[in-house]
PDB file of the backbone (N, CA, C, O) and the ligand in Angstrom, with CONECT records:
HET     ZN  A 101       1
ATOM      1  N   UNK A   1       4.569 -13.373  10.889  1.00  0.00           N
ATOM      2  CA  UNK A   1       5.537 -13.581   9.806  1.00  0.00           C
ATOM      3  C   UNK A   1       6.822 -12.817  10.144  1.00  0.00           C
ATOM      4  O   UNK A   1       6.719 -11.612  10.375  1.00  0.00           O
ATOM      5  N   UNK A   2       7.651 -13.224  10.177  1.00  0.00           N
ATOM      6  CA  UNK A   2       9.080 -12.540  10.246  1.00  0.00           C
ATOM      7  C   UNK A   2      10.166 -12.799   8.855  1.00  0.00           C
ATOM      8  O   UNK A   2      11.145 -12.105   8.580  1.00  0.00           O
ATOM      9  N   UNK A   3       9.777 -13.735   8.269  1.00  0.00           N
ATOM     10  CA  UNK A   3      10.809 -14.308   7.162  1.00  0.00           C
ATOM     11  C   UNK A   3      10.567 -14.098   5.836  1.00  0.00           C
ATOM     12  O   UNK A   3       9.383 -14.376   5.646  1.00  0.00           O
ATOM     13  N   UNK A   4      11.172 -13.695   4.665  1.00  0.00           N
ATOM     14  CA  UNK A   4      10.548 -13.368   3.636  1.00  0.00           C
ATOM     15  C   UNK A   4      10.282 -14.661   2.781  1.00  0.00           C
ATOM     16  O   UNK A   4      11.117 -15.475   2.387  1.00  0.00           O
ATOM     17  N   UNK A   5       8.619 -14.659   2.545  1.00  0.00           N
ATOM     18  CA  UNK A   5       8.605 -15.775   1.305  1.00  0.00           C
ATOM     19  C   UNK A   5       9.506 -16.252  -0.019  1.00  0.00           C
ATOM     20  O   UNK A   5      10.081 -17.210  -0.536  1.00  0.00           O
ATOM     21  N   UNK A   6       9.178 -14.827  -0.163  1.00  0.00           N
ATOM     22  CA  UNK A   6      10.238 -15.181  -1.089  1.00  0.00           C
ATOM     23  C   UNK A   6      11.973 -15.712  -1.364  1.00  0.00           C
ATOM     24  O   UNK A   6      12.389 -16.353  -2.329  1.00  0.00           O
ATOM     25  N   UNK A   7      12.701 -15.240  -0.265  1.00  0.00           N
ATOM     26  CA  UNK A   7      14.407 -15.838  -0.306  1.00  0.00           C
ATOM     27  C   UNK A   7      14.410 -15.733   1.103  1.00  0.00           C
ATOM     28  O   UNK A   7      15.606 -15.932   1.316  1.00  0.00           O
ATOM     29  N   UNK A   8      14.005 -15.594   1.975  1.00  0.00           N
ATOM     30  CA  UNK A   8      14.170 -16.170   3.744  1.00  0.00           C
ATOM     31  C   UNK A   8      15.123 -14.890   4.111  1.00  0.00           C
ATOM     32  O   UNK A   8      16.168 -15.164   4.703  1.00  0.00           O
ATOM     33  N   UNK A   9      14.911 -13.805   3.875  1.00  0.00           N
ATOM     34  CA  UNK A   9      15.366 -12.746   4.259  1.00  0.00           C
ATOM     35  C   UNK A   9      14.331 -12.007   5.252  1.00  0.00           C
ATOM     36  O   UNK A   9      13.102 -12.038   5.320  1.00  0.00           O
ATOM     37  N   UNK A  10      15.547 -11.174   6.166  1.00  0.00           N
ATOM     38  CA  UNK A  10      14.809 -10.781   7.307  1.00  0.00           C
ATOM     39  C   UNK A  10      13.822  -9.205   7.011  1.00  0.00           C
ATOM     40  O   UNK A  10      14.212  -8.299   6.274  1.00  0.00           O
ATOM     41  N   UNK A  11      12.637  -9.199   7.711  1.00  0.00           N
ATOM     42  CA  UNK A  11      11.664  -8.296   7.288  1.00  0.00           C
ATOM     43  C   UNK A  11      11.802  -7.197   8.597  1.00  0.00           C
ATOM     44  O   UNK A  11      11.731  -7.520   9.782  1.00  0.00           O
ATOM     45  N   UNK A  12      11.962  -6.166   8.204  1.00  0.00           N
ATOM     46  CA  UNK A  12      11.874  -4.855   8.819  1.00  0.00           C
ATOM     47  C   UNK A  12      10.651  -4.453   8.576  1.00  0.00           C
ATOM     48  O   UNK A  12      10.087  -4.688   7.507  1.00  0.00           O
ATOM     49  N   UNK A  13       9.967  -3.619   9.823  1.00  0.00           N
ATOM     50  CA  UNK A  13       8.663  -2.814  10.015  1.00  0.00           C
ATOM     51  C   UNK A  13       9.080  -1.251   9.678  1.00  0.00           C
ATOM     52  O   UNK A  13      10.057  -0.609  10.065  1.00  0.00           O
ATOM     53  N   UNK A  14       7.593  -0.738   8.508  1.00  0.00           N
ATOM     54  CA  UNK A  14       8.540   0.314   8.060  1.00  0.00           C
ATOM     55  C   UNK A  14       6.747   0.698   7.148  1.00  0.00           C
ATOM     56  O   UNK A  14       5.996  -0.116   6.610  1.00  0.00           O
ATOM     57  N   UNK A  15       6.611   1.910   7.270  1.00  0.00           N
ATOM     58  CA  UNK A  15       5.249   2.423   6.941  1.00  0.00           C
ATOM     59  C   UNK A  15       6.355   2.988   5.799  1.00  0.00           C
ATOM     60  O   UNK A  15       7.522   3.376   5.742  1.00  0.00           O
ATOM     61  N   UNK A  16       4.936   2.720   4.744  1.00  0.00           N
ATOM     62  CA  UNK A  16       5.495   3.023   2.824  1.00  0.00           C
ATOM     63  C   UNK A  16       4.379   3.810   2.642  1.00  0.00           C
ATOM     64  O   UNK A  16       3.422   4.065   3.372  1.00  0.00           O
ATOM     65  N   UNK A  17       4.621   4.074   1.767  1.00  0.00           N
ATOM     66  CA  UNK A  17       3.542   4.829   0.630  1.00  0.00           C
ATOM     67  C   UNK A  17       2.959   4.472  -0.504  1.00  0.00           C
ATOM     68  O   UNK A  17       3.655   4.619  -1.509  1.00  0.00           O
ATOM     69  N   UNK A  18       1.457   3.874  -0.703  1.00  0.00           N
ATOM     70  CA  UNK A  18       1.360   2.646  -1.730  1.00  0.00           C
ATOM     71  C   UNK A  18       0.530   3.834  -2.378  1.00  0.00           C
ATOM     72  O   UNK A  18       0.063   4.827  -1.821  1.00  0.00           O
ATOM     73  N   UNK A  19       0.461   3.357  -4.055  1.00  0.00           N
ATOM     74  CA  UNK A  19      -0.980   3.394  -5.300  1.00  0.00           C
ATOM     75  C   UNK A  19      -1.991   2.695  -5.108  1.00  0.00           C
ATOM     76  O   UNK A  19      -1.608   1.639  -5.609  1.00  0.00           O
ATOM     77  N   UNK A  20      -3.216   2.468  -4.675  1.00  0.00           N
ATOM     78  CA  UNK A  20      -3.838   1.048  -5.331  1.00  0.00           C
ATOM     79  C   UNK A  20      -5.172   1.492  -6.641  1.00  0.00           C
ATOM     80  O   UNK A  20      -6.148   2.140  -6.261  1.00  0.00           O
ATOM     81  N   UNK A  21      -5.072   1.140  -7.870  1.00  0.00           N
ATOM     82  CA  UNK A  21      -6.064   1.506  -8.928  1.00  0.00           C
ATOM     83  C   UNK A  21      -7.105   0.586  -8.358  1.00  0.00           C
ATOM     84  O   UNK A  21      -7.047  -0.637  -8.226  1.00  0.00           O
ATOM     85  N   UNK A  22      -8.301   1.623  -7.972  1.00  0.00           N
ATOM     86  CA  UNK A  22      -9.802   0.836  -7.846  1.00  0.00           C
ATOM     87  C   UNK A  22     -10.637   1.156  -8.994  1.00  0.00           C
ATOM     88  O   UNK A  22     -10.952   2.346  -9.017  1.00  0.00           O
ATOM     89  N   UNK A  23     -11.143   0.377 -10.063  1.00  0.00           N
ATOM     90  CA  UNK A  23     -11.237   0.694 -11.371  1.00  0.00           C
ATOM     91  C   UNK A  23     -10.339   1.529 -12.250  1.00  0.00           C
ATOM     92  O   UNK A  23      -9.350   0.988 -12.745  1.00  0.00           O
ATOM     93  N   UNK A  24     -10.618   2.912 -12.507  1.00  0.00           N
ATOM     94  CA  UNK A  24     -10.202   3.522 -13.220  1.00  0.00           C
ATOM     95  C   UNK A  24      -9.328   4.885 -12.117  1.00  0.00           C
ATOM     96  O   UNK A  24      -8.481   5.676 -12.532  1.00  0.00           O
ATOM     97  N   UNK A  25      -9.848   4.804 -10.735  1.00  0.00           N
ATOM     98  CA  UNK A  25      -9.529   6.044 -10.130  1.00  0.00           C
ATOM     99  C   UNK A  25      -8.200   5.079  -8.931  1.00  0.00           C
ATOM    100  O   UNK A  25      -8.251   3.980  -8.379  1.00  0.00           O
ATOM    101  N   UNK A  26      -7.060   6.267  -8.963  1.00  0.00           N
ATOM    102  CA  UNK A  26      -6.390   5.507  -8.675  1.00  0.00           C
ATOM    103  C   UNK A  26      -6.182   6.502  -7.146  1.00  0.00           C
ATOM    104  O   UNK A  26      -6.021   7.722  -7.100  1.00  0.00           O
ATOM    105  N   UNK A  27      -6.233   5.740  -6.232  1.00  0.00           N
ATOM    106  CA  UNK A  27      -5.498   6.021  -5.221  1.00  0.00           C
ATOM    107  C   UNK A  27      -4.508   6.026  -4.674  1.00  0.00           C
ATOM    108  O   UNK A  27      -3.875   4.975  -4.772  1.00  0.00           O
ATOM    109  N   UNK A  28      -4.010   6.905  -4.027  1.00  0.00           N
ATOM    110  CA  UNK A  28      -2.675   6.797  -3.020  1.00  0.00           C
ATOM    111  C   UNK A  28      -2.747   6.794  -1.054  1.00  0.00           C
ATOM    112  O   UNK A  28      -3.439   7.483  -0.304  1.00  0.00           O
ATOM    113  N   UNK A  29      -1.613   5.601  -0.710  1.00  0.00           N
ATOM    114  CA  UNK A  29      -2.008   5.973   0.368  1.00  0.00           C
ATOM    115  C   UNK A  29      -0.968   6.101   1.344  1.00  0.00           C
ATOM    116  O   UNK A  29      -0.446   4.995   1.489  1.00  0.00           O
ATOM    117  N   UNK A  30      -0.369   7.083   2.174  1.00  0.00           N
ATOM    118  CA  UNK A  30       0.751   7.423   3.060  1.00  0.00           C
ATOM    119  C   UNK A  30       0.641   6.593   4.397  1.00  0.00           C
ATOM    120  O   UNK A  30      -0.373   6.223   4.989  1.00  0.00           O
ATOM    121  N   UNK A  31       2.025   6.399   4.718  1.00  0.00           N
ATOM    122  CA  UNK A  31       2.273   5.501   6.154  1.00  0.00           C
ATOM    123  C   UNK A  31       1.319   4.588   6.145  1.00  0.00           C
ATOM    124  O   UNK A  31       0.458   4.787   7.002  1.00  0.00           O
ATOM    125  N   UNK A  32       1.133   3.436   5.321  1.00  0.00           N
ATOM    126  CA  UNK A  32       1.129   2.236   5.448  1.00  0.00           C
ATOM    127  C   UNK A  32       1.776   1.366   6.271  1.00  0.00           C
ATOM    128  O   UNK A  32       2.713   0.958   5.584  1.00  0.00           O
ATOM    129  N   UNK A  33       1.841   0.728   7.567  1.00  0.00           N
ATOM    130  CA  UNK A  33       2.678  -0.172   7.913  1.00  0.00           C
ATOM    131  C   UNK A  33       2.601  -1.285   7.299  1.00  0.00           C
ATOM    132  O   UNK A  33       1.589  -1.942   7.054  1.00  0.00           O
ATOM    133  N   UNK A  34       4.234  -1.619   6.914  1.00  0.00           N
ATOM    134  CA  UNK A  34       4.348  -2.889   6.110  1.00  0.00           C
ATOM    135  C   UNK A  34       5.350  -3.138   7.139  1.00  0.00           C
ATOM    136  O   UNK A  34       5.860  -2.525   8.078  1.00  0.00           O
ATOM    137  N   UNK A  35       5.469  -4.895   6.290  1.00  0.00           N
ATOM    138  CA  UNK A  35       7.202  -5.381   6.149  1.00  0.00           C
ATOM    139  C   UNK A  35       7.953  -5.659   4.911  1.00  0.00           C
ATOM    140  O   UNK A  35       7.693  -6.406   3.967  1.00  0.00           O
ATOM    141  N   UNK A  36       8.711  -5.063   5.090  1.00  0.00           N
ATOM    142  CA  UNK A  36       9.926  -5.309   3.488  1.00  0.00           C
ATOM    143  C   UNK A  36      10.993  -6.296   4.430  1.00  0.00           C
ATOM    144  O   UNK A  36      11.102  -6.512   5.637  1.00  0.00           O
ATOM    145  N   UNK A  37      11.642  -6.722   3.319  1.00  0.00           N
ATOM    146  CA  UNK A  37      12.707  -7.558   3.734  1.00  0.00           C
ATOM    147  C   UNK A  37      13.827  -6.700   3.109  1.00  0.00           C
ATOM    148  O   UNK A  37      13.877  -5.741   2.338  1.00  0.00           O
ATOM    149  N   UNK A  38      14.763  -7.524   3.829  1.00  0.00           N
ATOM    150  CA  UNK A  38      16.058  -6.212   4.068  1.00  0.00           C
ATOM    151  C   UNK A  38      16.657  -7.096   3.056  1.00  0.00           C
ATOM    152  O   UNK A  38      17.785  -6.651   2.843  1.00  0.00           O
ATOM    153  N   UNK A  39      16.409  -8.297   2.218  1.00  0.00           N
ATOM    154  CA  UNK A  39      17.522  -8.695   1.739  1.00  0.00           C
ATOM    155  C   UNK A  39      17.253  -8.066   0.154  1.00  0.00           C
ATOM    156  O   UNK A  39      17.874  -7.183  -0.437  1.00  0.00           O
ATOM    157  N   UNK A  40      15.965  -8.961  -0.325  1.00  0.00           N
ATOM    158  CA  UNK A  40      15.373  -8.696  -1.686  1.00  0.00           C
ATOM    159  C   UNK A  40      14.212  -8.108  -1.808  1.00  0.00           C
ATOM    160  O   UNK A  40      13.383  -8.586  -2.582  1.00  0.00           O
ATOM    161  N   UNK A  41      13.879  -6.731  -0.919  1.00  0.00           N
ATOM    162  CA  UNK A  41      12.942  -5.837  -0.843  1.00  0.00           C
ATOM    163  C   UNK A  41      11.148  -6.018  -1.111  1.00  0.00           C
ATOM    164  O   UNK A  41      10.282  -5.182  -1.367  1.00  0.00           O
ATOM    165  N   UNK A  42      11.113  -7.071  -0.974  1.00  0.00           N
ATOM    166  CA  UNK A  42       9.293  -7.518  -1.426  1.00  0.00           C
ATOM    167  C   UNK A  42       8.639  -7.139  -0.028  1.00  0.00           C
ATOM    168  O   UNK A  42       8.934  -7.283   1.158  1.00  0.00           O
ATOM    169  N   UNK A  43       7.684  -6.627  -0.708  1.00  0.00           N
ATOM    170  CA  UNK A  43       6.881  -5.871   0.518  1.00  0.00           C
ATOM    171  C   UNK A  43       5.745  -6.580   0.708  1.00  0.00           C
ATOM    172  O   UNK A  43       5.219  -7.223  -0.200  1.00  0.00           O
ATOM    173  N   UNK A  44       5.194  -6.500   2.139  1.00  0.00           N
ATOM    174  CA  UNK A  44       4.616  -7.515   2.618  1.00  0.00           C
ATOM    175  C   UNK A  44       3.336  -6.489   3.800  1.00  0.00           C
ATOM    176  O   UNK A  44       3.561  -5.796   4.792  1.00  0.00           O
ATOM    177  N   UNK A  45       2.340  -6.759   3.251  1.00  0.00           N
ATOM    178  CA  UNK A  45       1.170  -6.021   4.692  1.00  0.00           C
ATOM    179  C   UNK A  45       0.269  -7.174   4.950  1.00  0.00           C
ATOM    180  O   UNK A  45      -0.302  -7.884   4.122  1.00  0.00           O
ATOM    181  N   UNK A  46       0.232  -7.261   6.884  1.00  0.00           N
ATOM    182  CA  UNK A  46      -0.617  -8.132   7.213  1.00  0.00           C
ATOM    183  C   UNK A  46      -2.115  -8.285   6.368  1.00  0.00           C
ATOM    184  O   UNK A  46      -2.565  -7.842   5.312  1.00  0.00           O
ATOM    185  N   UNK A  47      -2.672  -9.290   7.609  1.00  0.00           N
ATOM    186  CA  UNK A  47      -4.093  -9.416   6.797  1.00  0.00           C
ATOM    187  C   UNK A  47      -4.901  -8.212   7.093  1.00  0.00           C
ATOM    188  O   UNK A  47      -5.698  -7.779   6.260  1.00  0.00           O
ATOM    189  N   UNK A  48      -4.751  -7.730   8.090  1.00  0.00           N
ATOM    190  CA  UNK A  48      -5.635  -6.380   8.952  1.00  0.00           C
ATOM    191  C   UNK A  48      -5.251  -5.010   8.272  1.00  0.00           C
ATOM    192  O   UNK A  48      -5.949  -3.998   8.219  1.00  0.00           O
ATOM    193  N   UNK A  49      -4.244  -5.166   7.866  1.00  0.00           N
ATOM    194  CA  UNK A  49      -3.503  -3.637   7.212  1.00  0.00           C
ATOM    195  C   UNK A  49      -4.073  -4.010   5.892  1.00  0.00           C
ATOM    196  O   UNK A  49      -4.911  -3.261   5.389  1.00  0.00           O
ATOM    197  N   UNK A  50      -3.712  -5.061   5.302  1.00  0.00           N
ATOM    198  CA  UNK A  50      -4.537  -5.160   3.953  1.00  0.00           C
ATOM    199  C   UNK A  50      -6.419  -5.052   3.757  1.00  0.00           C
ATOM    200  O   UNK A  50      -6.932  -4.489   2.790  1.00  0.00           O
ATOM    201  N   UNK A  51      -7.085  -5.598   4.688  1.00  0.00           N
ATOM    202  CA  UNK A  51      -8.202  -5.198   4.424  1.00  0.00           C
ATOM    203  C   UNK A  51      -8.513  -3.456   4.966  1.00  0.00           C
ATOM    204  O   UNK A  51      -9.388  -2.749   4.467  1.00  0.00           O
ATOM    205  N   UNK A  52      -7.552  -3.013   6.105  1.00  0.00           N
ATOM    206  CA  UNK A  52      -7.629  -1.481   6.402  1.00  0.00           C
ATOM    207  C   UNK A  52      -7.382  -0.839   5.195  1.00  0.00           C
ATOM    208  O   UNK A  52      -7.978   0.225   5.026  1.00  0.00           O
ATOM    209  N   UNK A  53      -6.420  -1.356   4.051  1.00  0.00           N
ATOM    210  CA  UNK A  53      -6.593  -0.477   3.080  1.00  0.00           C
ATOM    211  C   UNK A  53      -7.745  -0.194   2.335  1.00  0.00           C
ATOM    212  O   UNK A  53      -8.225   0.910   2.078  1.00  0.00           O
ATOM    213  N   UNK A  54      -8.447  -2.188   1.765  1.00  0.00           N
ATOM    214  CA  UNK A  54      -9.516  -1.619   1.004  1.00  0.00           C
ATOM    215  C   UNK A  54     -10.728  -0.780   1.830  1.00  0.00           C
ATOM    216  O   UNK A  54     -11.682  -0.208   1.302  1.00  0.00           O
ATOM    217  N   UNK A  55     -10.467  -0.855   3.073  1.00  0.00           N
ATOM    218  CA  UNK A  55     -11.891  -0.024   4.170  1.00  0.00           C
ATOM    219  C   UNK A  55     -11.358   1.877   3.711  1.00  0.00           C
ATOM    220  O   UNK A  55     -12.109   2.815   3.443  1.00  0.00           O
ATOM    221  N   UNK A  56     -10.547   1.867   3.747  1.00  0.00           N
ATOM    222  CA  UNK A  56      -9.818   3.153   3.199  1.00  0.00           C
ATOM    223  C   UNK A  56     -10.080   3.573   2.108  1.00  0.00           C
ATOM    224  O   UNK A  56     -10.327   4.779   2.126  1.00  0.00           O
ATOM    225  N   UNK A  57     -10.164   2.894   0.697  1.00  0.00           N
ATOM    226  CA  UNK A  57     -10.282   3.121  -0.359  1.00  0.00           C
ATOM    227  C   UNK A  57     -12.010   3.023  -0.637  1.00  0.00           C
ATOM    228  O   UNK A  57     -12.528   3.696  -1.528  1.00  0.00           O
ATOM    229  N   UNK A  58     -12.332   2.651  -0.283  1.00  0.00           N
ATOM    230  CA  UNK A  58     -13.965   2.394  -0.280  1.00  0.00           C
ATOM    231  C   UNK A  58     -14.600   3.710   0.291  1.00  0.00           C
ATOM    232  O   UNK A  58     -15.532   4.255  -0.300  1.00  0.00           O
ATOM    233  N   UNK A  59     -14.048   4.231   1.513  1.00  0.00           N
ATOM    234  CA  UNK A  59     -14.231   5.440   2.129  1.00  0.00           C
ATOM    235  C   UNK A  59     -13.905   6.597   1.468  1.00  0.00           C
ATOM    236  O   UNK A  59     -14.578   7.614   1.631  1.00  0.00           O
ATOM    237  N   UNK A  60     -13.057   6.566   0.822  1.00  0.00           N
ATOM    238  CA  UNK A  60     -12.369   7.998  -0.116  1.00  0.00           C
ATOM    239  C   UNK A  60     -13.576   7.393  -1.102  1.00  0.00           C
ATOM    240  O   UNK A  60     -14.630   8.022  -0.997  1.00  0.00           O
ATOM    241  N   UNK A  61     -13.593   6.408  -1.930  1.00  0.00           N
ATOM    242  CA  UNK A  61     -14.968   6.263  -2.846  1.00  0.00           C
ATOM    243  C   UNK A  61     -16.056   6.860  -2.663  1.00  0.00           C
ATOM    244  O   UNK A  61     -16.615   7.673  -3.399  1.00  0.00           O
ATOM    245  N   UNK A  62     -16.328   6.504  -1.787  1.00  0.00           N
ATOM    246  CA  UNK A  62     -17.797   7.122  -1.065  1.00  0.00           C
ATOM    247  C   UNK A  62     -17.769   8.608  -0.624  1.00  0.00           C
ATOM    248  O   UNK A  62     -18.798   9.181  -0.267  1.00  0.00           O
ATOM    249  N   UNK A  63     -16.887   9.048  -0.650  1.00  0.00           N
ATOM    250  CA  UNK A  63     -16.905  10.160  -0.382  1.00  0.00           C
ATOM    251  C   UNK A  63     -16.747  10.666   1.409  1.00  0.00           C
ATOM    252  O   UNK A  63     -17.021  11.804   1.792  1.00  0.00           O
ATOM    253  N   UNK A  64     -16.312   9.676   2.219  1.00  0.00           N
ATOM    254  CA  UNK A  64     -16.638   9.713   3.276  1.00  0.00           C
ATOM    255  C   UNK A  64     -15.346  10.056   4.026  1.00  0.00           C
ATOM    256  O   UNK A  64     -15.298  10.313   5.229  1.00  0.00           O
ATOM    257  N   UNK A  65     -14.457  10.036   3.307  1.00  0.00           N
ATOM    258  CA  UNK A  65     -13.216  10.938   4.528  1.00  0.00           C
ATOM    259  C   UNK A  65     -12.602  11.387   3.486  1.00  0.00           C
ATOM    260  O   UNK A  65     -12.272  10.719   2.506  1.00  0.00           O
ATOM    261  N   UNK A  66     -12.377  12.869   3.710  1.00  0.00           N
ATOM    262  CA  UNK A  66     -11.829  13.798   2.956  1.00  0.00           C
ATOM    263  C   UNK A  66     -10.496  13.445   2.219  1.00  0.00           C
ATOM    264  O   UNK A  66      -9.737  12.605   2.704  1.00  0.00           O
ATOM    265  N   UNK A  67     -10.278  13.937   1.318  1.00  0.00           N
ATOM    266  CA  UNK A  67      -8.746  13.587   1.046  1.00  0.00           C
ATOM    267  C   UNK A  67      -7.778  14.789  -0.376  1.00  0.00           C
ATOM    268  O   UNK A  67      -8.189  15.562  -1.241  1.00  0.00           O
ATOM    269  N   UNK A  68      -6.740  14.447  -0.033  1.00  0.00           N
ATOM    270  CA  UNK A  68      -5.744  15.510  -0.661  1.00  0.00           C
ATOM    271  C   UNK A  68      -5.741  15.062  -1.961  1.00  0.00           C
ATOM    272  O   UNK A  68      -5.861  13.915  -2.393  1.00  0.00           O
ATOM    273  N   UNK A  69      -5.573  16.220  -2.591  1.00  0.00           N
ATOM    274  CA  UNK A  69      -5.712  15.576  -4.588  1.00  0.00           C
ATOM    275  C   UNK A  69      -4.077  16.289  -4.750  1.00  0.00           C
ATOM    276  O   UNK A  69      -3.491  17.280  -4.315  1.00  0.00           O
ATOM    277  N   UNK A  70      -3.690  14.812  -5.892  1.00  0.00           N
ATOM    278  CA  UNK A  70      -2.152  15.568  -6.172  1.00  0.00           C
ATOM    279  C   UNK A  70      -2.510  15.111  -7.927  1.00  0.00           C
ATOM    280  O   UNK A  70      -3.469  14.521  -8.425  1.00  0.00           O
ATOM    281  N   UNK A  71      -1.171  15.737  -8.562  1.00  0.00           N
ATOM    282  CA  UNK A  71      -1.286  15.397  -9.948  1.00  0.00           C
ATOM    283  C   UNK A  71      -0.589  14.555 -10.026  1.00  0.00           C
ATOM    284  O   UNK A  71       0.362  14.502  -9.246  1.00  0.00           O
ATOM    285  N   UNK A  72      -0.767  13.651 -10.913  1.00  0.00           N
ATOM    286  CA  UNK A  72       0.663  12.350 -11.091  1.00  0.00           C
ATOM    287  C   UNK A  72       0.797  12.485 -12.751  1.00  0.00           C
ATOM    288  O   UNK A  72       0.041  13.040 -13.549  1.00  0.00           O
ATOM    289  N   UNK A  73       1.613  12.015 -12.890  1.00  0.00           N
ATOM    290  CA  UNK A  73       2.272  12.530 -14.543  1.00  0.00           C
ATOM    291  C   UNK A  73       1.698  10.881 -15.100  1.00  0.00           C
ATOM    292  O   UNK A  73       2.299   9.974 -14.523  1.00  0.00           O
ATOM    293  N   UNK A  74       0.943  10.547 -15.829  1.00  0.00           N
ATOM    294  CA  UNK A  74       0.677   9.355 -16.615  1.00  0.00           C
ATOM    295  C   UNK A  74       1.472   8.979 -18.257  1.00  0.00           C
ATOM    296  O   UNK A  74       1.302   9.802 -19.156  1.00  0.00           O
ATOM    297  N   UNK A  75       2.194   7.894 -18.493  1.00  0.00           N
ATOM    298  CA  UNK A  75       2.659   8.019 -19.717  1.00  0.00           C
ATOM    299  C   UNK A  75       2.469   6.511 -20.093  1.00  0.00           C
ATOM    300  O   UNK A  75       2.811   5.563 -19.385  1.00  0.00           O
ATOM    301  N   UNK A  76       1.826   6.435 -21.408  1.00  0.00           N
ATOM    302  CA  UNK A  76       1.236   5.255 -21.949  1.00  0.00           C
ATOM    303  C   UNK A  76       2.807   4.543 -22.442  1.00  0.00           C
ATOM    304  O   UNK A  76       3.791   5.116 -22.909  1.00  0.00           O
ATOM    305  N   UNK A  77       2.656   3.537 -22.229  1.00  0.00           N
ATOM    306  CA  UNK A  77       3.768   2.471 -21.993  1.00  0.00           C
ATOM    307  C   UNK A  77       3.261   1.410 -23.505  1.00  0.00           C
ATOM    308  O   UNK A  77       3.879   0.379 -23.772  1.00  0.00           O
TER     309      UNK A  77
HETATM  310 ZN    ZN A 101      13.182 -11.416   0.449  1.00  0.00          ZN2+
END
């Protein structure tokens, strides 16, 4: 993929920093490689980076690779 679905803008390679809520416990995860598009910013991770995440999140579940606890400020909307 090089082109953005959404408005045909060009996609830059660029590791982000995502949330993903697995039930109730929410994770975070650093240097993600994605692609964003440089025009209208929609972010985009292959198929392999996307299932590496849920293999990631399943692993912090399980208890099986250590990980850093931060506080995040929650405010009911
Ligand atoms: Zn776009």
């Amino acid at each position: 993929m090089n082109k953005c679905y959404q408005c045909g803008g060009k996609l830059k390679r660029e590791n982000v920093d995502i949330a993903r809520y697995w039930g109730k416990e929410l994770i975070a995860l650093n240097d993600v490689p994605s692609l964003i598009c440089t025009k209208c910013g929609e972010r985009y991770f292959d198929a392999k980076v996307s299932h590496q995440i849920d293999q990631r999140i399943q692993e912090v579940l399980k208890r099986k690779s250590s990980v850093t606890r931060i506080d995040v400020p929650v405010v009911q909307f």
